[in-house]
C-alpha positions as a Markdown table, in Angstrom:
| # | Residue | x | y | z |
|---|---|---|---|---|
| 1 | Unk | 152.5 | 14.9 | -14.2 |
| 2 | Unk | 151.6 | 13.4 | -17.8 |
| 3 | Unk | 151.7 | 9.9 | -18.1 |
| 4 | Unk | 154.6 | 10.1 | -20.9 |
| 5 | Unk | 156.7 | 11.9 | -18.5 |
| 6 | Unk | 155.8 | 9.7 | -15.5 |
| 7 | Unk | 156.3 | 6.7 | -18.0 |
| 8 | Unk | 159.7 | 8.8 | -19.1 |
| 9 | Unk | 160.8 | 9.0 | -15.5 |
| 10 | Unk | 160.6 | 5.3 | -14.5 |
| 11 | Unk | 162.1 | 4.5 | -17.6 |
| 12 | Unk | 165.3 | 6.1 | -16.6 |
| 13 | Unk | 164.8 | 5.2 | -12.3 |
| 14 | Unk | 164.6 | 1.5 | -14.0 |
| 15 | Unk | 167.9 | 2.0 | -16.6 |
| 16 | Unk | 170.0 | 3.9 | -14.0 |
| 17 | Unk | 169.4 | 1.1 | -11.4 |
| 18 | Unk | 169.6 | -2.0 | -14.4 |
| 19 | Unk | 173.4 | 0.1 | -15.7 |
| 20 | Unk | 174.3 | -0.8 | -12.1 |
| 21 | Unk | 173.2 | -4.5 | -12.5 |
| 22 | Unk | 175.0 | -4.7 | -15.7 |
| 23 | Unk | 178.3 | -4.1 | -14.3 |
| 24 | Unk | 178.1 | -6.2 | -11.7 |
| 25 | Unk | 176.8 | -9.0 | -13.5 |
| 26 | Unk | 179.5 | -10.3 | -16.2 |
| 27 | Unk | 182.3 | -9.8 | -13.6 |
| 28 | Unk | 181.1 | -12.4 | -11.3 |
| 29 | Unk | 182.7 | -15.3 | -12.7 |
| 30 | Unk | 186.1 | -14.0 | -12.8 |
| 31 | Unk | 185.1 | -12.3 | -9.6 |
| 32 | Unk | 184.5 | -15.9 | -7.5 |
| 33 | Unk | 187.2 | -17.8 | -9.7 |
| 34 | Unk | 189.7 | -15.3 | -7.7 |
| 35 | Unk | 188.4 | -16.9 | -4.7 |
| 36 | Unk | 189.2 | -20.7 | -6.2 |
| 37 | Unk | 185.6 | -21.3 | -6.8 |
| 38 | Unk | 184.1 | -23.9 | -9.0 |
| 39 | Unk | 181.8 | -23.7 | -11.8 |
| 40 | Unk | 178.7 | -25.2 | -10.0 |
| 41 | Unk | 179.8 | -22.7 | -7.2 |
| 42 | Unk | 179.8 | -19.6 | -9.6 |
| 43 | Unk | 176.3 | -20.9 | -10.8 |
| 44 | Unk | 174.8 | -21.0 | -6.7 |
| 45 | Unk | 176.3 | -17.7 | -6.8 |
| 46 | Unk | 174.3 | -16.0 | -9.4 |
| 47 | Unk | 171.4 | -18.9 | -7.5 |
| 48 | Unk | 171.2 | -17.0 | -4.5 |
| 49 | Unk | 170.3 | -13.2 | -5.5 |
| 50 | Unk | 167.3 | -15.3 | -7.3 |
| 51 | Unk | 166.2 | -17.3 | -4.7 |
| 52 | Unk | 166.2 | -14.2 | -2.8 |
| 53 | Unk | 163.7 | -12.6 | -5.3 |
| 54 | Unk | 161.5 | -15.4 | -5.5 |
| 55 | Unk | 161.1 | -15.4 | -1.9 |
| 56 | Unk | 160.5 | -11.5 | -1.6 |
| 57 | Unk | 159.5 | -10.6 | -5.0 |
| 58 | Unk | 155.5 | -11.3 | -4.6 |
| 59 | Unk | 155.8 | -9.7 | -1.0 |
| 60 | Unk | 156.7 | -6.3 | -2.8 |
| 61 | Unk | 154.5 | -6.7 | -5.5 |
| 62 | Unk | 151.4 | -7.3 | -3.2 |
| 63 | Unk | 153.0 | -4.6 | -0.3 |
| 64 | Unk | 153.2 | -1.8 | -3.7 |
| 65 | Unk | 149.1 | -2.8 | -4.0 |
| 66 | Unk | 148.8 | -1.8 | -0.5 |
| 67 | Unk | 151.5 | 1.2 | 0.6 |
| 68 | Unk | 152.3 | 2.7 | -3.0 |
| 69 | Unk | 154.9 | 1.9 | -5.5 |
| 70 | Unk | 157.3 | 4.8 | -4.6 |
| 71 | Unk | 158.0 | 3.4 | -1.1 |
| 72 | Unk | 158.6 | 0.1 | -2.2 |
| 73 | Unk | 161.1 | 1.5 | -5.7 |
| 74 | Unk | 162.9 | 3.9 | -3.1 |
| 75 | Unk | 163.6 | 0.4 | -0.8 |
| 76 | Unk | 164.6 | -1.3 | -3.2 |
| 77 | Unk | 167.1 | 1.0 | -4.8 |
| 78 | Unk | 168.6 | 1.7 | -1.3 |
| 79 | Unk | 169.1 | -1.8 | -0.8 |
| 80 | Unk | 170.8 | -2.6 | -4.1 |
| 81 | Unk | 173.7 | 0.2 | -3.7 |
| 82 | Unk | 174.3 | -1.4 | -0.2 |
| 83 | Unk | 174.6 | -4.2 | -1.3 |
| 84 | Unk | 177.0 | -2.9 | -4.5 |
| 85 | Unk | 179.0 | -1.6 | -1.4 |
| 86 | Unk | 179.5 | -4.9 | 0.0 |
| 87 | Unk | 180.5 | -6.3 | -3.4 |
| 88 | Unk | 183.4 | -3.8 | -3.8 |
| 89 | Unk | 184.4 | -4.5 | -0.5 |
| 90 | Unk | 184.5 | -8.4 | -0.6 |
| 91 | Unk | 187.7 | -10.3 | 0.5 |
| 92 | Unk | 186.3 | -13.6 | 0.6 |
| 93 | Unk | 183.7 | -15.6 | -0.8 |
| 94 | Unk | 181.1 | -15.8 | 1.6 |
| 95 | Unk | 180.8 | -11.8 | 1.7 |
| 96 | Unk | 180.6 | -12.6 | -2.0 |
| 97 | Unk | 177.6 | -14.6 | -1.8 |
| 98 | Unk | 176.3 | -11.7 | 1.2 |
| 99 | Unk | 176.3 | -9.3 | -1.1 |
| 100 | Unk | 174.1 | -11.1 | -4.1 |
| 101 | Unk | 172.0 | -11.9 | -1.2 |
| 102 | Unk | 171.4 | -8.8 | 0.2 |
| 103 | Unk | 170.7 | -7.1 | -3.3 |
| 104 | Unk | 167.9 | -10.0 | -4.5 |
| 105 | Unk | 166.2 | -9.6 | -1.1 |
| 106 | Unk | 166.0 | -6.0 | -1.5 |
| 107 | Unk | 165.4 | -6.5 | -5.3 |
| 108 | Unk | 161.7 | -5.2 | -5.9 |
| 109 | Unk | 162.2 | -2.9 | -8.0 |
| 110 | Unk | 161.6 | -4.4 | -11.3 |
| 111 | Unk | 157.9 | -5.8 | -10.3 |
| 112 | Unk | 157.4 | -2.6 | -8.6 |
| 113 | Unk | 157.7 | -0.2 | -12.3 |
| 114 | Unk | 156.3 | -3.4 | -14.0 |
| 115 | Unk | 153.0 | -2.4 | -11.8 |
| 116 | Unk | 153.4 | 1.5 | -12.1 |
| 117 | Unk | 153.7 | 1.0 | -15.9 |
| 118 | Unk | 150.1 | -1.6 | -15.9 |
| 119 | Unk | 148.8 | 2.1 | -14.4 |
| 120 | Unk | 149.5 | 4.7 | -16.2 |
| 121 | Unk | 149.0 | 2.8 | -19.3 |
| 122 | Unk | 145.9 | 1.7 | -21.6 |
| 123 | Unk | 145.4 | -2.2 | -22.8 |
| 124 | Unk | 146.5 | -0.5 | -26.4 |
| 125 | Unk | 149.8 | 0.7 | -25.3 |
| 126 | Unk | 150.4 | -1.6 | -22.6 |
| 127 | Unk | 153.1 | -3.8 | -24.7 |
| 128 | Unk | 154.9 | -0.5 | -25.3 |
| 129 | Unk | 154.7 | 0.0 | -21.7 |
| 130 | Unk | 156.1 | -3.2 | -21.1 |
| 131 | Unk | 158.6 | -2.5 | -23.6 |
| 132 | Unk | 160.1 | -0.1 | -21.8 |
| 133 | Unk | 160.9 | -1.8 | -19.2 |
| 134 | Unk | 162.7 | -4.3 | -21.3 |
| 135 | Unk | 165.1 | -1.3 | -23.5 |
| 136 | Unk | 165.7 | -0.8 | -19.8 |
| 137 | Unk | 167.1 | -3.8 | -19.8 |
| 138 | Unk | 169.2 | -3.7 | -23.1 |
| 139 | Unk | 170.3 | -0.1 | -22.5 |
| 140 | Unk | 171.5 | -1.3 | -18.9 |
| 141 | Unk | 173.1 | -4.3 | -20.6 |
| 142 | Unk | 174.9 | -2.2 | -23.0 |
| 143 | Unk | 176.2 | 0.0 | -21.1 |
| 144 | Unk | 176.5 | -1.7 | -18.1 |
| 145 | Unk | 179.1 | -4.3 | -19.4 |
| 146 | Unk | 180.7 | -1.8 | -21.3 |
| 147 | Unk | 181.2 | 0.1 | -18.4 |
| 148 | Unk | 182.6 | -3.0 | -16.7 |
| 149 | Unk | 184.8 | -3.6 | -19.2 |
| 150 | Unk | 186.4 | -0.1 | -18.8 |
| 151 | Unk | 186.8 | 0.3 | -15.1 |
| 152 | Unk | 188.5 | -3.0 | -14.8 |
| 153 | Unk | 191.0 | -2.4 | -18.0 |
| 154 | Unk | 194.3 | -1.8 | -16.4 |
| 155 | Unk | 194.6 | 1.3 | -18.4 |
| 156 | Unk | 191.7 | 3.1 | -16.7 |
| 157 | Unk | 193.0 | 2.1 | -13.5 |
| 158 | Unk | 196.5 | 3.4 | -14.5 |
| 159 | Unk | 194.7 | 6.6 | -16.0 |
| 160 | Unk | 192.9 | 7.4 | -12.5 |
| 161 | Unk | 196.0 | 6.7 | -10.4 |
| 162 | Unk | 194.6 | 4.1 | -8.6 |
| 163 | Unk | 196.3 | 1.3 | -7.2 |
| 164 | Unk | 194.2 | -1.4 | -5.6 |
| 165 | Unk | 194.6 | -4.9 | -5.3 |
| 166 | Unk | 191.1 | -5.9 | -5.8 |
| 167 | Unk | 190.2 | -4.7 | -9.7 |
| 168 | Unk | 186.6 | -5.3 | -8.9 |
| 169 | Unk | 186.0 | -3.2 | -5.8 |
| 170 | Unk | 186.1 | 0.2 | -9.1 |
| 171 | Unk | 182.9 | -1.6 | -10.4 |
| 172 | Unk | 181.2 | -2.3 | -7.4 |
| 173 | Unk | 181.3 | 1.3 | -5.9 |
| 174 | Unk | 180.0 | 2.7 | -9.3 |
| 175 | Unk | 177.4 | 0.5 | -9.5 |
| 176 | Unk | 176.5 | 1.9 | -5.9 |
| 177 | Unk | 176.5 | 5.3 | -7.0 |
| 178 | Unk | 174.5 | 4.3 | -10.1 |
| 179 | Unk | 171.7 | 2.8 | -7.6 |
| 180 | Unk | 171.8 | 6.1 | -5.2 |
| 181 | Unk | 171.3 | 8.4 | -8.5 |
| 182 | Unk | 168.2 | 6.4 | -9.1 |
| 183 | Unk | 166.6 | 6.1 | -5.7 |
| 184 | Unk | 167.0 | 10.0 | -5.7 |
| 185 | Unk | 164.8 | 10.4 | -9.4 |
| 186 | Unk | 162.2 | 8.1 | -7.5 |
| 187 | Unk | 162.4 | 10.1 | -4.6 |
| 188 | Unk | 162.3 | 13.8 | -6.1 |
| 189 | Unk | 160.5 | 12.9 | -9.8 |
| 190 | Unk | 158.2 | 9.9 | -9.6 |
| 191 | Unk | 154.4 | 10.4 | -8.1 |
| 192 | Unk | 152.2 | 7.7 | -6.8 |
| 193 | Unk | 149.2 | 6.0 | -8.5 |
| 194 | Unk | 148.2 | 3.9 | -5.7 |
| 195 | Unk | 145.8 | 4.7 | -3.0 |
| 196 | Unk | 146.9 | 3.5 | 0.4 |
| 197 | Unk | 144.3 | 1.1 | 1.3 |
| 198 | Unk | 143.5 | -0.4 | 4.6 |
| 199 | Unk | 143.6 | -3.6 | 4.0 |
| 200 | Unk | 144.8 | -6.0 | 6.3 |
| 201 | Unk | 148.6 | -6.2 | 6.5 |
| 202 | Unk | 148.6 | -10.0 | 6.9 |
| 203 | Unk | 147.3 | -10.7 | 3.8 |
| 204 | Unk | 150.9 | -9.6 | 2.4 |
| 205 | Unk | 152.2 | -12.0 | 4.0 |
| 206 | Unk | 149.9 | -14.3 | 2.6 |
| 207 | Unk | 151.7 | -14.0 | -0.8 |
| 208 | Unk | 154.5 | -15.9 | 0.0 |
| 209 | Unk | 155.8 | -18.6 | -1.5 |
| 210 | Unk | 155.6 | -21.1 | 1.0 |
| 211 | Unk | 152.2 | -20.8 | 1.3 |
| 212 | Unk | 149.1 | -22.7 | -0.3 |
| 213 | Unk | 147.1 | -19.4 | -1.2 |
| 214 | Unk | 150.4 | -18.4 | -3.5 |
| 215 | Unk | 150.5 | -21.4 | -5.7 |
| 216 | Unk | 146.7 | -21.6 | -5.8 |
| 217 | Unk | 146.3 | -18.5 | -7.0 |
| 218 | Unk | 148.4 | -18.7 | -9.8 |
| 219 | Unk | 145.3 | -20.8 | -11.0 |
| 220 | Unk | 142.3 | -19.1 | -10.3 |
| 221 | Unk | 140.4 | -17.8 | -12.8 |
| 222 | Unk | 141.3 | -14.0 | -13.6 |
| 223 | Unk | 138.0 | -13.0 | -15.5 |
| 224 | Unk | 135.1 | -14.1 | -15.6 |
| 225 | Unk | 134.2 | -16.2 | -19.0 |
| 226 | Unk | 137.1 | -16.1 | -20.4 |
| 227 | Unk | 139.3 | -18.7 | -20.3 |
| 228 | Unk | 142.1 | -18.8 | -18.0 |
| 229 | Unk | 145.6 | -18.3 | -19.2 |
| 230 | Unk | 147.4 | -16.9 | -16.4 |
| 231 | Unk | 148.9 | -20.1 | -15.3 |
| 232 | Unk | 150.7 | -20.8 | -19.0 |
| 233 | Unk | 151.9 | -17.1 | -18.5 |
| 234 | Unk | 153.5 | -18.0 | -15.1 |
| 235 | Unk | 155.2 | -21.1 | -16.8 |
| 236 | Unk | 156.4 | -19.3 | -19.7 |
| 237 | Unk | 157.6 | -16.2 | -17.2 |
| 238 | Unk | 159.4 | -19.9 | -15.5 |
| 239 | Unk | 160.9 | -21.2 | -18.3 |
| 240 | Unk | 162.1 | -18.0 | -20.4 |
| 241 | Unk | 164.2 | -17.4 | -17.3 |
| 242 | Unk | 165.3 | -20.6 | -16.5 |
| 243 | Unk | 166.3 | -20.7 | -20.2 |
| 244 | Unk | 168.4 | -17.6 | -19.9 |
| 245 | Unk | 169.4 | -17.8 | -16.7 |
| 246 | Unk | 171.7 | -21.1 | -17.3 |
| 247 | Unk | 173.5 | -19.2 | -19.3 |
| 248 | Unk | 174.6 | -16.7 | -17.2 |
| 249 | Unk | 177.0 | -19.6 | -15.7 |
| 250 | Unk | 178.0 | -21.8 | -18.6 |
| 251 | Unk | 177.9 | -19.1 | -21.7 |
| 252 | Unk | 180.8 | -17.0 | -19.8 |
| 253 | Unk | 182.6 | -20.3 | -19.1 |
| 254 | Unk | 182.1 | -21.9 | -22.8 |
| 255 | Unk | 183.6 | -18.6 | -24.2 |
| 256 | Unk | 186.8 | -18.9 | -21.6 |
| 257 | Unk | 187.5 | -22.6 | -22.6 |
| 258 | Unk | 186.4 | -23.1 | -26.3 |
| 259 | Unk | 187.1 | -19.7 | -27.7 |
| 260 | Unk | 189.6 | -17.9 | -25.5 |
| 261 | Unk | 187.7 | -15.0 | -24.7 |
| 262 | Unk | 188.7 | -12.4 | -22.2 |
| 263 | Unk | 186.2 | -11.2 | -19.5 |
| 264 | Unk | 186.6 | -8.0 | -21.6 |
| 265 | Unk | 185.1 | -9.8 | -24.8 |
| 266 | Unk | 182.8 | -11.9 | -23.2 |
| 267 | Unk | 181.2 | -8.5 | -21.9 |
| 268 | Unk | 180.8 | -7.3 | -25.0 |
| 269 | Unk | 178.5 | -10.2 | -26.0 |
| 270 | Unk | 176.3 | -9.3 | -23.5 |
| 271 | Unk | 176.5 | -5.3 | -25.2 |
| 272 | Unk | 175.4 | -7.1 | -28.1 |
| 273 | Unk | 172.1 | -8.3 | -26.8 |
| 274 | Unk | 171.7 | -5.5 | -24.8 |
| 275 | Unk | 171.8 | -3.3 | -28.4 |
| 276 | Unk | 168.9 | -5.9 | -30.0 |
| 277 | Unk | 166.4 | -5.3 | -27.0 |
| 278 | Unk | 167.2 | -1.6 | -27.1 |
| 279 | Unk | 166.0 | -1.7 | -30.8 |
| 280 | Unk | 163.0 | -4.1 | -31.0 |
| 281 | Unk | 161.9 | -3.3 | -26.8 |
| 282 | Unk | 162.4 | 0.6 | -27.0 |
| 283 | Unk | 161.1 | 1.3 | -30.8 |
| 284 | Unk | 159.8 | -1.5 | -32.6 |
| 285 | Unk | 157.7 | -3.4 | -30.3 |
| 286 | Unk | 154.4 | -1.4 | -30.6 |
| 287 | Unk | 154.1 | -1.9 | -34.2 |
| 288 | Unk | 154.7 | -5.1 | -34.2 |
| 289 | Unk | 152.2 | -5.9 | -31.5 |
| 290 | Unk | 149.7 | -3.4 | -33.7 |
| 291 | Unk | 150.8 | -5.8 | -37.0 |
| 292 | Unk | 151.2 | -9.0 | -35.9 |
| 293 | Unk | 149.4 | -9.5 | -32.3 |
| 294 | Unk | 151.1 | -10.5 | -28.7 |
| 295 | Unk | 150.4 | -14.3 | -29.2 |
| 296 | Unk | 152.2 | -14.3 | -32.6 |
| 297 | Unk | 155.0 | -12.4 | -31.2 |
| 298 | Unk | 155.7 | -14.4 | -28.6 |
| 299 | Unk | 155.2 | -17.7 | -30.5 |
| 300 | Unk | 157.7 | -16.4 | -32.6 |
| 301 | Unk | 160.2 | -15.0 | -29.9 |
| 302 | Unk | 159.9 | -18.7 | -28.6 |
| 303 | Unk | 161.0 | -20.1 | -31.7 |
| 304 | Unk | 163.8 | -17.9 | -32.2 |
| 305 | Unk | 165.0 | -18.5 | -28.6 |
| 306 | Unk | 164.8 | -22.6 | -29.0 |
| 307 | Unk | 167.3 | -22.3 | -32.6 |
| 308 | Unk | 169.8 | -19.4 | -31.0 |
| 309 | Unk | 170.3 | -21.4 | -27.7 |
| 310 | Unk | 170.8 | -24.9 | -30.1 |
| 311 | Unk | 173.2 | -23.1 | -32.3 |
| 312 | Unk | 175.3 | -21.1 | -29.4 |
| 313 | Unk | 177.3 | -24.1 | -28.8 |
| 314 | Unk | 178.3 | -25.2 | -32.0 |
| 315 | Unk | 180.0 | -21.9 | -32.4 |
| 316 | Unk | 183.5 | -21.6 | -33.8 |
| 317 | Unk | 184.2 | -18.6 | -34.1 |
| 318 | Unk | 183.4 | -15.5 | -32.0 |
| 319 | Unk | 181.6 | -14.0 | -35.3 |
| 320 | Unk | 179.0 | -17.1 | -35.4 |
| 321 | Unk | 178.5 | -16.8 | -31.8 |
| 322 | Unk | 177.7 | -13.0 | -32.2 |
| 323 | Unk | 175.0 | -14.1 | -34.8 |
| 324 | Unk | 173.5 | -17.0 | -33.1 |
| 325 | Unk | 173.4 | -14.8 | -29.7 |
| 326 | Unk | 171.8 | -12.3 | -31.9 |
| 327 | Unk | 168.8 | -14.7 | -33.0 |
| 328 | Unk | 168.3 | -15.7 | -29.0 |
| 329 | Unk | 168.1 | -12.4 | -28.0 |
| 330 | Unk | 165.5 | -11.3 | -30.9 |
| 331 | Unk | 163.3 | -14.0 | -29.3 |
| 332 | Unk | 164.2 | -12.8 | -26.1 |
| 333 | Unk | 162.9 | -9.4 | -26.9 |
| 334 | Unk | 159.7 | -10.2 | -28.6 |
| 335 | Unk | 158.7 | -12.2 | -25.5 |
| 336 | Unk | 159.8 | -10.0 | -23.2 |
| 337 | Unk | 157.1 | -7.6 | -23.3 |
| 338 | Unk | 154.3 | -9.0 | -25.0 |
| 339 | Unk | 154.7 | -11.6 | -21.8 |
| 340 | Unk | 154.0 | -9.1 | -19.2 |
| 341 | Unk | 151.9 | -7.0 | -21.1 |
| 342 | Unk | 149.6 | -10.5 | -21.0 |
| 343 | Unk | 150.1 | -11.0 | -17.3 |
| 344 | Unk | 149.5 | -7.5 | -16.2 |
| 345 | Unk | 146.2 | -7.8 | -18.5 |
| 346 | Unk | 145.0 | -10.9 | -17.1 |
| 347 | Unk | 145.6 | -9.8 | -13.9 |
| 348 | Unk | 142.9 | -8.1 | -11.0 |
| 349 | Unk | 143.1 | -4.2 | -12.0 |
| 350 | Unk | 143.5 | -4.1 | -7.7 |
| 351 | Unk | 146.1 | -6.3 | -7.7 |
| 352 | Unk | 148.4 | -5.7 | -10.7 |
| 353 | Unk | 151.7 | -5.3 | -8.4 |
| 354 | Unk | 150.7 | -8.9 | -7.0 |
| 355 | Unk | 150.3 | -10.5 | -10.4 |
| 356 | Unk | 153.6 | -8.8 | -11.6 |
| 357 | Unk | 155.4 | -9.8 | -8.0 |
| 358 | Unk | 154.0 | -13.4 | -9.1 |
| 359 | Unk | 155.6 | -13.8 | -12.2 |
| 360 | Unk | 159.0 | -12.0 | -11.1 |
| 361 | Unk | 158.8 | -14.5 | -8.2 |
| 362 | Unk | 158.5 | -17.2 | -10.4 |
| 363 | Unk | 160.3 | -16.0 | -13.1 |
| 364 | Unk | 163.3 | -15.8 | -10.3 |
| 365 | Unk | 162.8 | -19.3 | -9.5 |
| 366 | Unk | 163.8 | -20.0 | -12.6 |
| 367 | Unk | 167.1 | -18.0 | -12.3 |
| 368 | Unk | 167.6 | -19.8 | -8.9 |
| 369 | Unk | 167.9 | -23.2 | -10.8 |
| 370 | Unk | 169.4 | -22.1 | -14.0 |
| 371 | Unk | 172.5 | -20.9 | -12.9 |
| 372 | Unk | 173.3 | -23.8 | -11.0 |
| 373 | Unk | 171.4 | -26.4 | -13.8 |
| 374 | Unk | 174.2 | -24.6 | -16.3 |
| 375 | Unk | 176.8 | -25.3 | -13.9 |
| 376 | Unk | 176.7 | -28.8 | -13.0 |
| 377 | Unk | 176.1 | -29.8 | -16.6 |
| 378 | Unk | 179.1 | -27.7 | -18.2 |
| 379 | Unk | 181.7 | -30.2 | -15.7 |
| 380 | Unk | 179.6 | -32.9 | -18.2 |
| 381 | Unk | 180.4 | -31.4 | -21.3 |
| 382 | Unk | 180.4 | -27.4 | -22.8 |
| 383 | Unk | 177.6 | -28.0 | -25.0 |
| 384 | Unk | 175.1 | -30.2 | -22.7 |
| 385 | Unk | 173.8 | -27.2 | -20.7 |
| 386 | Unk | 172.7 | -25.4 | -24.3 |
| 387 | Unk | 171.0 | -28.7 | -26.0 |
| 388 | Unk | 169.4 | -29.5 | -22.6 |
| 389 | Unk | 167.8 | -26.0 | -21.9 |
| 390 | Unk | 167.1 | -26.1 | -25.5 |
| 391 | Unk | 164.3 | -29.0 | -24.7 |
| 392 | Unk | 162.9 | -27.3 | -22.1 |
| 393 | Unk | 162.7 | -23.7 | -23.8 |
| 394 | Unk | 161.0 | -25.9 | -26.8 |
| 395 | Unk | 157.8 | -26.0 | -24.1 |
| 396 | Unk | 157.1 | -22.4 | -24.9 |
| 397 | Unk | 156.1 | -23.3 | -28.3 |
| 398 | Unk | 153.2 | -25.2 | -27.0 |
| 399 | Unk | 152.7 | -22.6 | -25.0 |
| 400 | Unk | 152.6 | -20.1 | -27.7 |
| 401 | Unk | 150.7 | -22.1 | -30.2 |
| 402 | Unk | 147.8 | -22.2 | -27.4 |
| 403 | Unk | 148.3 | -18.5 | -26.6 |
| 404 | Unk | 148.3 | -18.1 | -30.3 |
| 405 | Unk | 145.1 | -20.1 | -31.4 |
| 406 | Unk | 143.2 | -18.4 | -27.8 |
């Protein structure tokens, strides 16, 4: 297989299994305030899938070095439309909170095609790679809250002939089948690039986060005479997701209370973004890189992201939100790739799938505490968790700058 078409076929493996993601993921505030919960509840919520990843995310990255990426992709996808299943079939809260559980322990699948991409891929194209991965992302978060917002419109419901009491159990089980459809391309289309090797299985194990040979390696020196960036790539990966993350909690809530919006509009928002990363991730992003460089790019996406999140509050109208959500989400998708493309680069060529597993691991630490950081300061006031994410997303200007001048 050529390495467009195996490049072609994660592409869609990744978009089927993000589409999935994207339905699930705007409903679960109106999903858990059925269930009476609070907003610092509804941020542990979207808090647990990601503490689940950074627990398990550099496990799979290390474990793709060692058994293949396919194994570890067809796991993964397995695991997410189980735990889909369990979504659709919740009645409380706790099998709520089981089923984001379950889907970020089983969630390797991003680091996994982050890896496969780093090899099939030059250091020229490797952005573009990269970039993939994130109109992945967009696509899925086009179409994945638009789909969302149909199959819980009454009318579809009405249209099908379905009568259920629980609107969200439609969702759920297509997001299941979404997650099926990709674990059979990975199992019938994708080939492996990694040799098994031999190595002792304990040093997997090795990788996790609660040990001292994880956080020190996130500062040992890549290669050789050069300095070492890697650790400013790893906080970056931290706060870009912490920055986001926080909103997954407080932006759904600030457009309920201050502007009125219905989940259905408030889905559409996320369509929005999902349409700009398509754009710059899936067709711009390699001549840009070419033009401008990946430390200019992401200097820049940091300074986009740092005005959008200030002006998202001040909104008031859902027009202006549209446009400041618009400039966030440009940032968002010139950092996006030329990030990883920097990881996997300073990474070990043997042990790119623990480098990506790294920064997805720490990258979901950061959606562990946004969503509950969002939360607890939205019961302050609606525009406290913007302005004080804002401060800490203004630390990957530094970060930039350095990247930038290096």
């Amino acid at each position: 297989m050529s390495k467009s078409t195996a490049l072609s076929t994660v592409f869609l493996a990744v978009l089927i299994d993000l589409m999935g993601f994207g339905i699930v993921l705007p409903l679960l505030p109106f999903y858990a305030s059925a269930f009476k919960a609070s907003a610092v509840t509804i941020g542990l919520l979207y808090s647990i899938y990601s503490f689940a990843q950074l627990v398990f995310s550099p496990i799979w990255g290390s474990l793709s070095d060692r058994v293949g990426r396919r194994p570890i992709m067809l796991m993964s996808t397995a695991g997410a439309a189980l735990a889909y299943v369990l979504f659709a079939l919740s009645r409380s809260l706790s099998l709520l909170f089981l089923s984001r559980l379950m889907a970020g322990v089983m969630g390797g699948n991003i680091s996994t095609a982050q890896a496969y991409v780093a090899d099939v891929t030059t250091h020229e194209d490797r952005a573009k790679g990269m970039g993939l991965i994130g109109a992945a992302f967009g696509i899925g978060f086009v179409l994945g809250p638009a789909l969302s917002t149909l199959l819980v419109h009454p009318q579809t419901l009405e249209f099908l002939h379905i009568n259920i009491q629980n609107k969200f159990a439609i969702p759920g089980l297509f997001a299941a089948f979404m997650s099926l459809v990709s674990f059979i391309l990975v199992l019938f289309k994708l080939p492996e690039t990694v040799k098994k090797s031999k190595n002792d299985s304990n040093q997997i194990l090795k990788t996790s986060i609660f040990t001292k040979k994880f956080w020190l390696g996130i500062f040992e020196q890549k290669k050789p005479g050069l300095k070492n960036t890697f650790p400013l790539l790893i906080l970056s990966a931290f706060l870009l997701s912490f920055a986001q993350a926080s909103m997954y909690s407080s932006f759904p809530l600030f457009c309920k209370i201050k502007l009125s919006l219905s989940a259905e509009k408030v889905g559409m928002q996320f369509v929005y973004m999902g349409l700009i990363a398509v754009i710059i991730q899936g067709g711009l992003i390699k001549s840009l890189v070419r033009k401008f460089g990946e430390g200019k790019l992401f200097l820049t996406g940091s300074i986009l992201m740092l005005v959008g999140f200030t002006l998202i509050p001040f909104a008031p109208s859902t027009s202006l939100l549209t446009i400041f959500l618009s400039v966030m989400a440009i940032g968002a998708s010139l950092n996006g790739p030329t990030l990883n493309s920097l990881i996997s680069k300073e990474a070990d060529p043997q042990a790119v799938g623990r480098a990506m597993g790294t920064s997805q691991g720490i990258a979901s630490l950061g959606r562990v505490l946004g969503p509950t950081w969002g939360g607890f300061l939205f019961g302050f006031s609606y525009r406290l968790p913007f302005l004080a994410t804002a401060a800490f997303l203004s630390l990957t200007i530094f970060v930039g700058l350095k990247l930038y001048q290096e």
